[in-house]
C-alpha positions as CSV (number, residue, x, y, z in Angstrom):
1,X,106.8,184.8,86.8
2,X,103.8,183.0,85.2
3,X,101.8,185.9,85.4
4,X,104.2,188.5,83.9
5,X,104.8,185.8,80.9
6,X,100.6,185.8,80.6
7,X,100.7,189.6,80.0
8,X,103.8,189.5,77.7
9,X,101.8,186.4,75.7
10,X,98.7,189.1,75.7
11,X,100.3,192.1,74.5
12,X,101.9,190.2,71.4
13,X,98.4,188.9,70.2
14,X,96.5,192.5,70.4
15,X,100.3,193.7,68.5
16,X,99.6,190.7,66.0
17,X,95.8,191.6,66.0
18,X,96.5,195.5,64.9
19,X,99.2,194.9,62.4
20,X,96.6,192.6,60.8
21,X,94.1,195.0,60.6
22,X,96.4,197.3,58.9
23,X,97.5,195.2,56.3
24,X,94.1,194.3,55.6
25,X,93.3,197.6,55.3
26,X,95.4,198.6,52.8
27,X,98.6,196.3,52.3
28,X,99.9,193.9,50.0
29,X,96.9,191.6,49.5
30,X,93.8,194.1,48.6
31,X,94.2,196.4,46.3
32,X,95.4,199.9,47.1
33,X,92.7,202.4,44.9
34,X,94.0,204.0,42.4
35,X,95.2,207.6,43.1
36,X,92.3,210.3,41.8
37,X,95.0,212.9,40.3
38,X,96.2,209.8,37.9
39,X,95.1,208.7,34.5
40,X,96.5,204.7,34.1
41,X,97.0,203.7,30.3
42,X,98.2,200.1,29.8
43,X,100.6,199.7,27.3
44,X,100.6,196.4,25.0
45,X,103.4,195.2,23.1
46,X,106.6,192.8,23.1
47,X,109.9,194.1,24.8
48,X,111.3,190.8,23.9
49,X,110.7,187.9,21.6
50,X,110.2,188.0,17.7
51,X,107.7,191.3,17.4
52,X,109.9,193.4,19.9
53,X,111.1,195.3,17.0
54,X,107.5,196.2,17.3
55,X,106.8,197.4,20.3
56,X,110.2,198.6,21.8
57,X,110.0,201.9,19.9
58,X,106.1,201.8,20.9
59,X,106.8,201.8,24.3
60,X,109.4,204.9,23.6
61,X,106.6,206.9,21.2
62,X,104.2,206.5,24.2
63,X,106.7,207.4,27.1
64,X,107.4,210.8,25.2
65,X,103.7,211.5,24.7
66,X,102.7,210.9,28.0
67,X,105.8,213.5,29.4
68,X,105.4,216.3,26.9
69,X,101.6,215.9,28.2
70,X,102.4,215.8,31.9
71,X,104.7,218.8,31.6
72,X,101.6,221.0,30.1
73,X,99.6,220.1,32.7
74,X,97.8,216.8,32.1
75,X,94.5,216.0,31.0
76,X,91.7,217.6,32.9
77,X,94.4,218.5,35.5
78,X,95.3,214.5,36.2
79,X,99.3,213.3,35.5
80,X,99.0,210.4,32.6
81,X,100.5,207.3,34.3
82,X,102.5,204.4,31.8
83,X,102.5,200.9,32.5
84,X,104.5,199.0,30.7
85,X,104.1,195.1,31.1
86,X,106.1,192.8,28.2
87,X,103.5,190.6,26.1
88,X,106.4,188.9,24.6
89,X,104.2,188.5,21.5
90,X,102.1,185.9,23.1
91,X,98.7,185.6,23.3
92,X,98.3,183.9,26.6
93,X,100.5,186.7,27.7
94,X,98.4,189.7,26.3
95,X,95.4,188.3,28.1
96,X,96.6,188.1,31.1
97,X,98.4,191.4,31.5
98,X,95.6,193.0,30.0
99,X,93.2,191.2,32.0
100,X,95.5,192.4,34.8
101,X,95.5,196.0,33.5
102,X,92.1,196.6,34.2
103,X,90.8,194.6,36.9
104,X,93.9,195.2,39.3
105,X,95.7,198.0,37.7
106,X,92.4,200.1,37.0
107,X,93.6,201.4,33.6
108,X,91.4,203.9,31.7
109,X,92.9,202.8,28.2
110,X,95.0,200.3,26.6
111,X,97.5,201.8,24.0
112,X,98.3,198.8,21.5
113,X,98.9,196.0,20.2
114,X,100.5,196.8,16.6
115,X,99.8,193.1,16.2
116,X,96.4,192.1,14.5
117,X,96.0,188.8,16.2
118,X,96.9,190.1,19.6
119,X,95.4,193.3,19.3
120,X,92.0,190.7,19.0
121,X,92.7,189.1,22.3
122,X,93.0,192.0,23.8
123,X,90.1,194.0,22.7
124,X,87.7,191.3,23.3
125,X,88.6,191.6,26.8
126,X,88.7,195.5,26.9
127,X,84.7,195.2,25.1
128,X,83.6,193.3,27.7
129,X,85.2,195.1,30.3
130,X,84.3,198.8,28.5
131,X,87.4,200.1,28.7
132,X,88.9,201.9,25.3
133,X,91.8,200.0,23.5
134,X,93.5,202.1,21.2
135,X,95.9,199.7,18.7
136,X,98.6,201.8,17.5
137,X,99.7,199.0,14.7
138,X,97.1,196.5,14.1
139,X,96.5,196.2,9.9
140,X,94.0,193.4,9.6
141,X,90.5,192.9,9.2
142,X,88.3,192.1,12.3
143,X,89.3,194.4,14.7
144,X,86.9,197.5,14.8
145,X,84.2,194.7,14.7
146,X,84.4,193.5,18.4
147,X,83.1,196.7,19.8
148,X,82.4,200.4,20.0
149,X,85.4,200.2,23.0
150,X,88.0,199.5,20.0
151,X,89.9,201.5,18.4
152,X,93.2,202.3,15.6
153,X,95.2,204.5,13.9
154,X,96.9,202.6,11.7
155,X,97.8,202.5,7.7
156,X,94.8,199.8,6.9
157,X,95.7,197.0,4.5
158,X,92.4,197.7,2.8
159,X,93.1,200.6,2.1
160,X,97.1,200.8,1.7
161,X,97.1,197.1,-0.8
162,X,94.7,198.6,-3.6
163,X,97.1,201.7,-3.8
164,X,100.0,199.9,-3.8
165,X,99.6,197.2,-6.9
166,X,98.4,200.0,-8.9
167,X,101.8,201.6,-8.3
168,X,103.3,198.0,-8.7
169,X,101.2,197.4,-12.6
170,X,101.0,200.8,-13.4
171,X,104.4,202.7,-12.4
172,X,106.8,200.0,-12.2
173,X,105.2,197.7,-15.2
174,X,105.5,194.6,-12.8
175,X,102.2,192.4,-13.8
176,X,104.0,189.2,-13.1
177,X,103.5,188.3,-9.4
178,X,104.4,185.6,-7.0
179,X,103.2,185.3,-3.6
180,X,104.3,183.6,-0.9
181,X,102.1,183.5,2.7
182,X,103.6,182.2,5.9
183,X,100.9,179.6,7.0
184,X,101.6,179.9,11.1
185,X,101.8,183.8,10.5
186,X,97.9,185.0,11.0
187,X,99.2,188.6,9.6
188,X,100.2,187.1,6.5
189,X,97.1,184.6,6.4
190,X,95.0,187.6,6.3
191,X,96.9,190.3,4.0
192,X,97.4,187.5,1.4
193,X,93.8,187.3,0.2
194,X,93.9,191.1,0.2
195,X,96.8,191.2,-2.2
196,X,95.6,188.7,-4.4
197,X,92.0,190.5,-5.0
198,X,93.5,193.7,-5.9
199,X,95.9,192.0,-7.9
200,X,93.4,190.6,-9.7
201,X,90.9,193.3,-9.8
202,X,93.5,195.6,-11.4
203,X,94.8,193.0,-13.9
204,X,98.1,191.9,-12.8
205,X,98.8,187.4,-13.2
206,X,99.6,185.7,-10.0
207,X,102.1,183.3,-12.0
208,X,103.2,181.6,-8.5
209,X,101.6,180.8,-5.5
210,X,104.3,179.3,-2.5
211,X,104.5,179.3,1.0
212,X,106.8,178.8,4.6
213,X,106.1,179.0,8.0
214,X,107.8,181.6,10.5
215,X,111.2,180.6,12.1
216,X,112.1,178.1,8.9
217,X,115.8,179.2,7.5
218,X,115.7,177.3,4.3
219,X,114.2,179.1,1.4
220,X,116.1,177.3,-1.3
221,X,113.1,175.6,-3.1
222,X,110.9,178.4,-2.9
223,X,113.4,180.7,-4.4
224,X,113.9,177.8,-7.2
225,X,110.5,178.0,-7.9
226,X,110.3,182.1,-8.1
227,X,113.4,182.0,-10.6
228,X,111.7,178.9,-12.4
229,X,108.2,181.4,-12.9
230,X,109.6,184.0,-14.6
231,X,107.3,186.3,-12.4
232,X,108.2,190.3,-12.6
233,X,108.1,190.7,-8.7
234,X,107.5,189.0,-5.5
235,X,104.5,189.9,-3.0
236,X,105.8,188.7,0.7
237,X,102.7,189.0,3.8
238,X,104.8,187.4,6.3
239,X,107.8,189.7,8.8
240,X,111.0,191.1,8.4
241,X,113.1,188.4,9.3
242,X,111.8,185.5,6.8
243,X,111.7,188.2,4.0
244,X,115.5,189.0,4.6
245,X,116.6,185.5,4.9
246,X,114.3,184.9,1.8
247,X,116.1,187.6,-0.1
248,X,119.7,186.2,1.1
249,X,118.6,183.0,-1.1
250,X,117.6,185.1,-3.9
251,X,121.0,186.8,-3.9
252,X,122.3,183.3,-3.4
253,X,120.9,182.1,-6.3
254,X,121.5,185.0,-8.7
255,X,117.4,185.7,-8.6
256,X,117.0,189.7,-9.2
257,X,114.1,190.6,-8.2
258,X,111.8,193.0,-5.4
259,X,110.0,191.8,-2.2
260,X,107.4,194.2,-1.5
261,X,104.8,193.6,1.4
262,X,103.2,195.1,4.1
263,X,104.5,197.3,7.7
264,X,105.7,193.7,9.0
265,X,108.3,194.2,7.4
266,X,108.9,197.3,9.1
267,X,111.5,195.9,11.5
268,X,114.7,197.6,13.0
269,X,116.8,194.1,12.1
270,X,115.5,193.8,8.6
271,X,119.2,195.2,7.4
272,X,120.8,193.3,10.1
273,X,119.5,190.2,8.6
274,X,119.8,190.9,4.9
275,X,122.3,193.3,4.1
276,X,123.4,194.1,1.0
277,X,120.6,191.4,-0.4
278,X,117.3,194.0,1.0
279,X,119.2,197.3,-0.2
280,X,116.8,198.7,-2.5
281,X,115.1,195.4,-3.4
282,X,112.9,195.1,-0.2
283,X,109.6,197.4,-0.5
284,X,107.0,198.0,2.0
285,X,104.2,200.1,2.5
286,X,103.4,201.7,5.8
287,X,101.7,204.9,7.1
288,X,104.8,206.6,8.5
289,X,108.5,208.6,7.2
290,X,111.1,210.3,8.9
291,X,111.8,211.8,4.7
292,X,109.8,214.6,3.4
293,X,108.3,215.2,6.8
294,X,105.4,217.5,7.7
295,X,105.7,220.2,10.0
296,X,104.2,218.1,13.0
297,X,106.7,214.9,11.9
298,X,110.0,217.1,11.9
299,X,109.0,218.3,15.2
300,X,108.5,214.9,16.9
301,X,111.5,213.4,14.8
302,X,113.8,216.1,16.3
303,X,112.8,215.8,19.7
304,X,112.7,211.9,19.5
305,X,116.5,211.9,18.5
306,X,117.3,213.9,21.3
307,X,115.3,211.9,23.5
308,X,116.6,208.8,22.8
309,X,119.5,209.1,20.4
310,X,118.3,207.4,17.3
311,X,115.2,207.9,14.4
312,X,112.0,207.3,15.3
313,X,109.7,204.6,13.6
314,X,106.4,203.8,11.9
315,X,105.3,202.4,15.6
316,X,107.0,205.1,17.7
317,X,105.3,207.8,16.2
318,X,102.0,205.6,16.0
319,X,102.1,205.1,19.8
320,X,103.1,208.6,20.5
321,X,99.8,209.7,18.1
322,X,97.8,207.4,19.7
323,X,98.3,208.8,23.1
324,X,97.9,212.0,22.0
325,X,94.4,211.4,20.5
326,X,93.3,209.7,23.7
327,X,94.1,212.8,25.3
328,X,92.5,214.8,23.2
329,X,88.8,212.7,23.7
330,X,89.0,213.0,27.1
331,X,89.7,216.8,27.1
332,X,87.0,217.1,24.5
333,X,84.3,215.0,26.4
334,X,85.7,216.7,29.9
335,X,85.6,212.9,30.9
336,X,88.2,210.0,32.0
337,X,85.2,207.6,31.7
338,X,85.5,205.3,28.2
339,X,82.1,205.1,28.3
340,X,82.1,208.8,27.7
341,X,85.3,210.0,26.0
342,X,85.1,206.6,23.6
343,X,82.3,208.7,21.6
344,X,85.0,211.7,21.1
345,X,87.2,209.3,19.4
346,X,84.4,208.4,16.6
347,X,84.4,211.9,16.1
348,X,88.1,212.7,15.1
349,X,88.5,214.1,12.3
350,X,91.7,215.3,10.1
351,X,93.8,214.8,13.2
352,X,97.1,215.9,12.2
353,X,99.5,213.7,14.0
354,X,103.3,212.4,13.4
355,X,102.3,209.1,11.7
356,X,100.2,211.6,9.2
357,X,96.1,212.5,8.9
358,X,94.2,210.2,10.5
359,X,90.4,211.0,10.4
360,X,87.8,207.9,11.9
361,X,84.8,206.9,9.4
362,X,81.5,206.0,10.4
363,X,82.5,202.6,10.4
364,X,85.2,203.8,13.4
365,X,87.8,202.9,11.2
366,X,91.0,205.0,10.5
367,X,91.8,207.1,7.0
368,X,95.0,208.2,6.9
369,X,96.5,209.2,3.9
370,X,99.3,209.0,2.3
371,X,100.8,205.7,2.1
372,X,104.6,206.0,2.3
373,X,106.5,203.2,0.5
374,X,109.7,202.8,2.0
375,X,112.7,200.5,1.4
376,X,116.3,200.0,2.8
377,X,118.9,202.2,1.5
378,X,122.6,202.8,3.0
379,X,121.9,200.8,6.0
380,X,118.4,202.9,6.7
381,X,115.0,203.6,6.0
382,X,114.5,205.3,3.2
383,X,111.2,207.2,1.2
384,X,110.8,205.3,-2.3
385,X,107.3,206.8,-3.1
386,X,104.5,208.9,-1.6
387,X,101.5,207.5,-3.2
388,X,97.8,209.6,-2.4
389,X,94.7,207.3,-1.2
390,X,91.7,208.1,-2.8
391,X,88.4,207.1,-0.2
């Protein structure tokens, strides 16, 4: 008996001693290699929180680019793979997952954020890692500067602002300007200053200068103080969902007057918040329209309803683009490697893509052309202007 239980003890350590090996060569904790026929591109952007308005149709735009490219074939005979972890809008969250992107996930590129502030975090990580980011949103200043690995295709407040007041003084005769800047808001920190030279520069007053902080709901004083200034419009950096509540008051309070601001305000819920008090009255500039669209943009907008039932937005067809041009630097440079396919992407030039022209200046900053002002009308977006941008 003892010696039969000896053996039976003996086999179930050499069992235990060959599963081990097994795992260890390949399971749960190392890293399995990533497949050779793949192409990994890391998606960044909030599915939930208070930017999700953001990147929800992002993640959409890019899940349709990377199919239509997978059904032609791939790039350089590889499947595009999507991974789609949710930031939340956080930047303790974008670090890690994109941290976690390319050391575990071995991404080639990272597709986002359309947040300046986030898209930061993430491409000083991508720059030191050499891996491409591509931000299919982010407006502000400071970006292209952290490394030749970085990368946009966005509607640049530097370029889009100067265009815009002159529409403001020029077409519309409002010369009388308040501002407001939402101090915990680092988007509307940073597009303030940019409104306010252009304003300047092109002779408008700044007759008020106020300001809130995200997530406050009581704009009562601050609309008492735009009715109180006799100011002709009001310039808003901050997101959709202060501006609507901020244009509730003003309806409140009998104040007639136009919010115009940047593509935060591009949000899905900016009706759902203000209603009847943003019809017409809320303006905002961005680089995208599903009105007057060009061949490319009636194509993707068609084939985006029928994908997923509704119109496509500003970030949807800036995600989708952004893909697209990705693809089109590796097939260029015959290379998956950043280091190599990064220098094709300096090179683009009059791409025609569904958010419009983008071509890349020497500086590796994005031209696009035109700037689409849009407001709400009916419920929906809606084309209030095409204005040119002169370079």
């Amino acid at each position: 008996m003892k010696i039969k239980a000896s053996k039976k003890w003996a086999f179930l350590l050499i069992t235990v001693f060959l599963v081990s090996i097994v795992a260890g060569c390949g399971g749960a904790g190392e890293k399995t290699p990533a497949p050779q026929n793949e192409i990994k591109l890391g998606f960044l952007g909030a599915k939930t929180g208070p930017v999700a308005n953001y990147g929800i149709p992002g993640e959409k735009g890019m899940k349709m680019a990377i199919e239509e490219i997978n059904a032609k074939g791939g790039v350089l005979g590889k499947n595009l793979v999507g991974l789609y972890e949710d930031n939340k809008g956080e930047s303790a969250d974008i670090a890690n997952i994109t941290t976690k992107y390319i050391t575990v996930d071995k991404v080639t590129a990272l597709v986002g954020d359309p947040c300046t502030g986030l898209t930061k975090v993430a491409a000083d990580i991508a720059q030191k890692n050499q891996v491409v980011i591509f931000s299919a949103g982010a407006t502000g200043t400071g970006v292209v500067e952290i490394g030749d690995f970085v990368y946009r295709n966005t509607m640049l407040d530097s370029i889009a602002v100067p265009t815009v007041v002159d529409w403001m003084i020029k077409t519309k005769g409002w010369k009388n300007i308040a501002i407001i800047t939402s101090l915990n808001n680092g988007y509307s920190t940073a597009l303030t200053p940019v409104f306010k030279d252009a304003i300047q520069k092109q002779g408008g007053n700044i007759v008020l200068e106020d300001s809130i902080n995200d997530k406050e709901t009581d704009f009562t004083a601050q609309v008492t103080k735009i009715k109180n200034s006799n100011a002709d419009v009001l310039v808003f950096t901050g997101y959709y969902q202060e501006a609507a509540l901020i244009m509730n008051e003003a309806k409140k309070q009998n104040v007639d007057i136009s919010l115009i601001g940047g593509d935060g305000l591009y949000g899905q819920d900016l009706y759902k918040l203000g209603g009847s008090a943003v019809e017409e009255k809320v303006i905002f500039y961005c680089g995208f329209s599903t009105d007057q669209p060009s061949p490319e943009t009636a194509k993707f907008i068609e084939d985006y309803k029928a994908k997923y039932g509704e119109e496509p937005d500003m970030f949807s067809a800036q995600y989708y683009d952004a893909v697209m041009i990705l693809a089109k630097a590796m097939t260029d440079s015959n290379s998956t490697d950043p280091k190599v396919f990064k220098n094709e992407l300096a090179k683009l030039k009059d791409y025609k893509g569904v958010s419009g022209n983008t071509t890349i200046g020497p500086d590796r900053e994005p031209i696009k052309s035109p700037v689409f002002l849009q407001t709400v009308k009916n419920g929906a977006f809606s084309l209030v202007d095409k204005l040119p941008v002169n370079v």
